[in-house]
C-alpha positions, 0 to 999 in steps of 0.5 A: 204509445201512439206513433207519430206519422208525417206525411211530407209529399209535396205534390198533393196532399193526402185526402181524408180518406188516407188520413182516417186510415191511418188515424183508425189504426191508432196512429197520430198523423198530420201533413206538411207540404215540403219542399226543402230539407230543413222543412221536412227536418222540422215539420217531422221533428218527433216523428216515429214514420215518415211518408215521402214524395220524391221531392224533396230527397230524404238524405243523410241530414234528413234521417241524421236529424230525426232520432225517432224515425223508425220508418220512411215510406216512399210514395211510389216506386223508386227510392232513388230519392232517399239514402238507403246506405244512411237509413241502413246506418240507422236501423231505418226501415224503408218501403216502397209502394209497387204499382202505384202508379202504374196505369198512370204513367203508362196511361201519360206516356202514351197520351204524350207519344200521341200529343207528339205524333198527331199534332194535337197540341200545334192543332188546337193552337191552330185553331185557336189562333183563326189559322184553320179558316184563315190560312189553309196552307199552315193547316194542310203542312201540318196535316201533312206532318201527322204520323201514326203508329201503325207499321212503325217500331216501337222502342221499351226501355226497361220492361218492368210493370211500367213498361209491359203496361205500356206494351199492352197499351201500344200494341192495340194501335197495330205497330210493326213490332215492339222491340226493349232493351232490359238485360233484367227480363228474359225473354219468357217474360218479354213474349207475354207482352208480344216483345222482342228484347233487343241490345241497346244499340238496336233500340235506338237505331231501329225503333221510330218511337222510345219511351222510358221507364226504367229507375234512375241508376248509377247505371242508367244515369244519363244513358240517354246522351248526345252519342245514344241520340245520334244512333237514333233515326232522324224522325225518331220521338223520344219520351221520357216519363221516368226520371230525370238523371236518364237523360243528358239535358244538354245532349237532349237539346242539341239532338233537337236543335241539331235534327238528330231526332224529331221530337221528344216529351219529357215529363221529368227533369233532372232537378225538378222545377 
């Protein structure tokens, strides 16, 4: 008997390669790009494995209205996006896929902090809109703005592989210290990586740059909030390329519109466009 694989991942769909993987270890495969529930409901109607994104959520409907799944395979590192108490209900096996994605987002929050810090996107604007031959003062203000790395202190918030991937990144632009908060890493772990673990409190009030990659937990879920971002320096740059839920959005826009912080690059949101 062959399994029948659906692959909803909605953000790109799978090349030939992972296809012909998948079919030359005799299973039938095919792929569907959801974006709702009832979608995934029924483009996997029959399907023994099913292999998802993070949008849309695998639920309790989901899992309840497909009697032969056997297997959800999570594309990517966190499973917040499926509901692990239903697929325990169900005998359903749920995996995981670790360091998928670990240079990427590490190799993203850092081109972003450097986006931020160097102007570059006000740069090219400038130049662009004739501002660099044309009006000298708006260049030289916002050269004046430019920050770097160097000497300042940079704040981790979960020091997973994501997080001492982008330690190892940061350290080579020379900051004065790097300093997260992660009360699951002791700090044996956090020396390999030339870290100082630090209280939550002291991340936001010492460090000049916070970036986020941490999981979406009841515990972290809008830890980030407007009381978390008054702690913060006011030219403090805040980067979130985790999960959405971290952060309270409102508090997130009055801390900016307010000058409680400088500047933030958010690659996520709580419900996703």
């Amino acid at each position: 008997m062959s399994y029948r694989v659906v692959i909803t991942v909605s953000n790109r769909p799978p090349n030939e390669i992972t296809l012909n993987v998948i079919r030359e270890a005799g299973f039938e495969v095919e792929y569907a790009k959801c974006l709702t529930e009832n979608e995934v409901i029924t483009a996997a109607k029959d399907a023994d494995v099913l292999l998802v994104g993070t949008v849309p959520h695998t639920t309790r409907m989901v899992l309840e209205a497909l009697p032969n799944l056997k297997m959800v395979g999570r594309s990517g590192v966190g499973v917040d996006s499926v509901d692990l108490d239903a697929a325990t209900e169900f005998g359903i096996c749920v995996t995981n896929t670790p360091g998928i994605n670990t240079s990427e987002v590490a190799d993203h929050a850092m081109a972003m902090l450097l986006s931020i810090i160097r102007k570059i996107p006000e740069q090219n604007a400038a130049l662009k809109n004739g501002a660099w031959s044309d009006r000298p003062d708006e260049v030289n203000r916002l050269q004046g703005q430019l920050r770097r790395i160097a000497g300042n202190t940079v704040g981790i918030f979960g020091l997973g592989n994501i997080g001492t991937a982008f330690a190892t990144r940061v350290r080579g632009f020379g900051p004065e210290k790097i300093v997260a908060y992660d009360p699951y890493v002791p700090q044996t772990t956090a020396d390999l990586f030339g870290v100082q673990l630090v209280d939550f409190d002291t991340l936001l009030a010492e460090s000049d740059f916070i970036t986020v990659h941490s999981p979406a937990t009841v515990e972290t879920n809008h830890i980030f909030n407007i009381d978390a971002f008054r702690k913060m320096k006011s030219s403090a740059v805040f980067i979130n390329c985790a999960r959405g839920p971290l952060v309270d959005e409102a508090g997130l826009q009055e801390a900016l519109q307010s000058g409680e912080i400088a500047a933030a690059g958010i690659d996520v949101t709580e419900v996703e466009p």
